[in-house]
PLY file of the C-alpha trace (Angstrom):
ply
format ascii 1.0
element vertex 100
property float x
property float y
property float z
element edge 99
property int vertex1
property int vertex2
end_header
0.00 0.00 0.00
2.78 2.42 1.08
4.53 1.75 -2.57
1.30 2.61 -4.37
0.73 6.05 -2.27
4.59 6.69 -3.04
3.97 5.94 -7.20
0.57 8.30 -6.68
2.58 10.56 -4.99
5.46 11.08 -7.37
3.16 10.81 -10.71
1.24 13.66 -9.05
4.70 15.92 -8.97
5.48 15.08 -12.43
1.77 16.06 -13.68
2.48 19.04 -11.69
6.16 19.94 -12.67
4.80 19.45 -16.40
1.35 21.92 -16.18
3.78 24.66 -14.37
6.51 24.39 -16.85
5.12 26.58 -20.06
4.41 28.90 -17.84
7.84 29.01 -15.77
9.99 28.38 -19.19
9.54 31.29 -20.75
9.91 33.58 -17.48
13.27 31.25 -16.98
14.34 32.21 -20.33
13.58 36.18 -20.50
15.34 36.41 -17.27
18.26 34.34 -18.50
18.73 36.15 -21.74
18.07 39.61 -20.04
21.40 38.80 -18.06
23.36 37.63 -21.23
22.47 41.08 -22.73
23.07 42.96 -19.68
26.41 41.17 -19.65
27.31 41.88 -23.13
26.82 45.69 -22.49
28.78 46.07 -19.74
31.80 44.04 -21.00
31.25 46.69 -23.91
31.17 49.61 -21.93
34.06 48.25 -19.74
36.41 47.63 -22.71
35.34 51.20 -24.25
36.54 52.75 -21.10
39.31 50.71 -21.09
40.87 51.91 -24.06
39.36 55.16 -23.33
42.40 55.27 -20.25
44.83 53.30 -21.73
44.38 56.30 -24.60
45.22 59.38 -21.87
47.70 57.17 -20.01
49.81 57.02 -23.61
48.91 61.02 -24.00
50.09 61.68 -20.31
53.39 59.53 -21.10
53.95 61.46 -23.73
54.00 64.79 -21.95
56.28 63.08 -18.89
58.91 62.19 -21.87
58.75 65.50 -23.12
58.75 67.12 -19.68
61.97 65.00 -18.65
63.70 66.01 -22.19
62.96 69.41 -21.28
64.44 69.21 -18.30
67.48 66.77 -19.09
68.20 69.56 -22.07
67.92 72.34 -18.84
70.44 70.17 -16.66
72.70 69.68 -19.41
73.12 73.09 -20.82
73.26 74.83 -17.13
76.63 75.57 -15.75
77.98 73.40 -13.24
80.03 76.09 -11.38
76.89 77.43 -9.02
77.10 74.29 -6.72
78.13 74.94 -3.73
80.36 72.56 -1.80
79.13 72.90 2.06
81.98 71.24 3.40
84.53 74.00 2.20
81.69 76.35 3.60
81.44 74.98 7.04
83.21 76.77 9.43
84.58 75.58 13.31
83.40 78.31 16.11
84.52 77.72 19.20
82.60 77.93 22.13
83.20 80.31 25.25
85.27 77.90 27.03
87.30 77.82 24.05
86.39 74.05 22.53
85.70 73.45 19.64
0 1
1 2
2 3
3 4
4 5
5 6
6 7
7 8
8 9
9 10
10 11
11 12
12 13
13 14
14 15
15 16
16 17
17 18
18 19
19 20
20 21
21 22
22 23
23 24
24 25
25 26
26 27
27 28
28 29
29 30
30 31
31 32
32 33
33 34
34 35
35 36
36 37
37 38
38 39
39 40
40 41
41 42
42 43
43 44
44 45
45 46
46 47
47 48
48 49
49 50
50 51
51 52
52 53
53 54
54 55
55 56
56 57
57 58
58 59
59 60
60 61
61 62
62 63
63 64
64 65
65 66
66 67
67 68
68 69
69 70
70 71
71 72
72 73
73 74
74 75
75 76
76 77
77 78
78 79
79 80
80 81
81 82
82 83
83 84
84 85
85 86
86 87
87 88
88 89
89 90
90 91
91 92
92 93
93 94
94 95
95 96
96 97
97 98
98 99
């Protein structure tokens, strides 16, 4: 008896699982291609903004190479006999007691 309730039981859930599914399907399916769209578009957007950075990083490199040229050009050209040494300038005072 128990077997036959269990066999009842279990064609029930199929008869059941079947009626449901036309109706569940296509909500399973519009939600599951909504997400493979809204996936698409951001991967698009992402990669447009990608390049969109990677486009002022190489712009912004470009100015740092011609900022340091600049400046290398300054360096080089500059005279070299304006440093100062500050060990020749250093001087010894002594102290009242007379140490140094």
């Amino acid at each position: 008896m128990d077997i036959l309730i269990y066999i009842i039981v279990a064609i029930l859930l199929l008869y059941v699982f079947f009626m449901i599914l036309p109706i569940v399907l296509p909500i399973i399916l519009f939600i599951v291609l909504a997400l493979f769209f809204y996936i698409l578009y951001m991967k698009h957007k992402i990669q447009k903004n990608m390049e969109k950075f990677e486009d002022d990083m190489d712009s912004y490199d470009q100015e740092d190479f011609q900022d340091y040229r600049r400046y290398d050009n300054q360096r080089r050209t500059s005279d070299t006999d304006d440093i100062i040494d500050v060990e020749y300038t250093e001087t010894e005072e002594k102290d009242d007691n007379g140490a140094w």
